[in-house]
N, C-alpha and C positions, 0 to 999 in steps of 0.2 A: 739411144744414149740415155743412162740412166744420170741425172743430176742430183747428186745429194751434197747439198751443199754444205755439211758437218766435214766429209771428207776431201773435196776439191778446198775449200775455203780457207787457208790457214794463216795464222799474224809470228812475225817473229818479234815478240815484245822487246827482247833482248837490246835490238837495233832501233827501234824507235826508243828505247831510254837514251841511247846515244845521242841523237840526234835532238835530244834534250838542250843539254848545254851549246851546242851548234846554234840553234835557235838565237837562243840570250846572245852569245855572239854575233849573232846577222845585227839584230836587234839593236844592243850597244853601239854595233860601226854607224849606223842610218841613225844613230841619236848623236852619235859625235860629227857626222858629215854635216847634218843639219845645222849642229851648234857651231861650226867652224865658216857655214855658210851666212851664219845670221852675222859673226862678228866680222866676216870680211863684206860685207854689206854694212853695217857701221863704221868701219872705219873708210868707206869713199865718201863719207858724208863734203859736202861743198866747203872750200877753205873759206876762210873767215876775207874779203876782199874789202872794209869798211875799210874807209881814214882817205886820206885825201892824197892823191898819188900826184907827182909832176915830170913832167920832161921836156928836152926840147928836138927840133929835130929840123928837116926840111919838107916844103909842103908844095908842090904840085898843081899850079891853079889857073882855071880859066874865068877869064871875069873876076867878079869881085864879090867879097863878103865883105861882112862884119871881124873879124876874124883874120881878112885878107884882104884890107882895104886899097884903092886906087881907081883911075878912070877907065881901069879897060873894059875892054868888051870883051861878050863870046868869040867873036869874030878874029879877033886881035891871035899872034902867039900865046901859048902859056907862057907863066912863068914860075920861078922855081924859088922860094922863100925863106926864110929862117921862122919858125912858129917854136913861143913856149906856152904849153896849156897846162892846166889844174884840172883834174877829174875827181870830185870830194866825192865816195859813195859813201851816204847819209843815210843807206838804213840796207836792211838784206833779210830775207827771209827763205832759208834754204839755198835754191840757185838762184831767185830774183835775185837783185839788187839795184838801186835807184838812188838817182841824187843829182846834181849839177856838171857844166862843164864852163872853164873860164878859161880866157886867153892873155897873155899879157898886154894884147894889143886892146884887148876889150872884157871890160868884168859884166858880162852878159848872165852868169847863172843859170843857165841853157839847161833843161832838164831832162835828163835820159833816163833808158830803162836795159836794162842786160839782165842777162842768164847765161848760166855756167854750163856746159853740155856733161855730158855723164863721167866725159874723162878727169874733170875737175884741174883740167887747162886751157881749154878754149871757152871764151866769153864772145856771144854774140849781141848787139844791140843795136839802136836804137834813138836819136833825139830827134828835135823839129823838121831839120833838113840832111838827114844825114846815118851813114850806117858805121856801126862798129863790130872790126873783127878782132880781138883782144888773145894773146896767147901768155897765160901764167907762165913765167921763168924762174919763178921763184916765191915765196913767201911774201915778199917786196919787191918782186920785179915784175916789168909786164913786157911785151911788145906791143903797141898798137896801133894798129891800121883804122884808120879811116877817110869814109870818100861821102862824098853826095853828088848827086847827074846835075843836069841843067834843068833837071821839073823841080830842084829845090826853089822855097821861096825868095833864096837873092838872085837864081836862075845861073846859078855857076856852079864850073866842075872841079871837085877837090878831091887828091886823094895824097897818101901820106903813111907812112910807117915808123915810129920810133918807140927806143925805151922810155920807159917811166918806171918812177922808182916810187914807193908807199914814202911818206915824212915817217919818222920814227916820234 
C-alpha cells in the first residue's frame, strides 16, 4: 500500500470558514448562560429579616418556665397557654442573624442565633434552652415554631407554632 499523503490527505477550507461564525455562536450562548446564571444567583441573596417581629398564639407546656410560669411539675398534665413574644433580630450578616427573644410574661432578652436555608423561607435556630423552626410568609410575616425537651435548663417541655408579624 502506497501512502502518499499529498494525495490521500485533503482539507475542504470552504466548510471550515463556515463553521467560523457557528463558533462565536456557541461562544456568545455559554457567555449569556453564564451571565443569566451569575444574576439568578444574585438575586436569591437572603431577605433582609432585621427589626423586631411580634405575635401571639397558644403554647403547649409541661412544667414550668420563665415564660410559662406556675407550680407544676414534669409529672403533672400539660397545659395549653396563651403566650405573646417579641423576636428583635438586632443584626444579620447574609443568612446569620441574631439578637433577643422577650415575652410578655417576662422581659428576659434571651439571646438567639438563626440562619436562613438556601430557599430564603425557612429559618432554623437557636437560644439558651430551646430550638426555632421559622418559615418566611412574607416580607413581614413569619410562622414560628418553637419547642425545647426536659434537658432545657427550667427542665420543661414547650412547644408552640404561631404568626408574627415585623413592626413597621
Amino acid at each position: 500500500m502506497n501512502f502518499n499523503s499529498r494525495a490521500q490527505i485533503s482539507f475542504d477550507y470552504s466548510k471550515q470558514r463556515e463553521m467560523i461564525p457557528m463558533r462565536y455562536f456557541a461562544m456568545a450562548l455559554i457567555l449569556a448562560v453564564t451571565a443569566a446564571a451569575t444574576a439568578a444567583h444574585s438575586a436569591d441573596a437572603p431577605p433582609d429579616i432585621k427589626g423586631s417581629w411580634t405575635g401571639k398564639g397558644k403554647v403547649l407546656v409541661y412544667g414550668s418556665n420563665v415564660h410559662n410560669p406556675g407550680s407544676q411539675t414534669m409529672a403533672e398534665p400539660p397545659r395549653v397557654r396563651d403566650i405573646e413574644m417579641t423576636d428583635v433580630v438586632e443584626g444579620q450578616e447574609g443568612r446569620l442573624a441574631w439578637g433577643h427573644s422577650s415575652s410578655k410574661t417576662m422581659d428576659t432578652k434571651e439571646p438567639f442565633a438563626w440562619t436562613i436555608s438556601a430557599d430564603n423561607k425557612t429559618i432554623i435556630g437557636a437560644d439558651q434552652d430551646g430550638y426555632f423552626n421559622i418559615t418566611l410568609l412574607g416580607p413581614d410575616k413569619m410562622d414560628k415554631c418553637y419547642l425545647h425537651s426536659g434537658l432545657s435548663p427550667s427542665k420543661s417541655i414547650v412547644a408552640t407554632c404561631y404568626e408574627m408579624q415585623r413592626a413597621k
